[in-house]
N, C-alpha and C positions, 0 to 999 in steps of 0.2 A: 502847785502840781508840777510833775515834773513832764517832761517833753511830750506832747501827745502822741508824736511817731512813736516813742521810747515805750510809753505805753499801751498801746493798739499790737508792740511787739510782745509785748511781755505777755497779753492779756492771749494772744494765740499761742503763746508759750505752755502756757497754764492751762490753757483748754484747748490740744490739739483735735477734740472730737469737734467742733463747731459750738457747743451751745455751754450754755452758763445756766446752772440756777438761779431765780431771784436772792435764795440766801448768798448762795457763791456771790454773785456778783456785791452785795452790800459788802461782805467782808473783805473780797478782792479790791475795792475803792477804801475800805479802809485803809489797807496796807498799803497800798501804790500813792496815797495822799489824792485822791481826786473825791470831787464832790460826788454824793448818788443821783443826784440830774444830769452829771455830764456823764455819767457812767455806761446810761442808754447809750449815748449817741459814738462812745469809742467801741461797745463793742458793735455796733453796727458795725464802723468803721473796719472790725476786727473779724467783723462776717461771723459773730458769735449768736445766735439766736437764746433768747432768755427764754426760759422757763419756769412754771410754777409761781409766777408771782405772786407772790404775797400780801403788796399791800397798795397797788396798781402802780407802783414806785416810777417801772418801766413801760 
C-alpha cells in the first residue's frame, strides 16, 4: 500500500463532495492498492462518508 497520508490525499482528491459510494469505494482500493478493510478507516480519515453499501464491507 502506498503512504497512507499519500492516500487519505488522493482519496479527497477524487471525492471533493465528502462521501464515497460502497461501489466507488471497493474500486477506488483497487486502484490505489489498499485492502477493502482498511479502506473504511482512510476514508474516515479523508472525512469521506460511504454510502450505499452493499455488502456491509464498511
Amino acid at each position: 500500500m502506498a503512504d497512507e497520508k499519500e492516500v487519505v490525499k488522493k482519496l479527497q482528491e477524487m471525492f471533493p463532495g465528502g462521501k464515497i459510494s460502497c461501489t466507488e469505494a471497493r474500486k477506488a482500493a483497487e486502484e490505489l492498492g489498499v485492502e477493502t478493510r482498511e479502506m473504511g478507516e482512510l476514508c474516515d480519515e479523508a472525512k469521506l462518508k460511504i454510502y450505499g453499501c452493499e455488502l456491509g464491507c464498511f
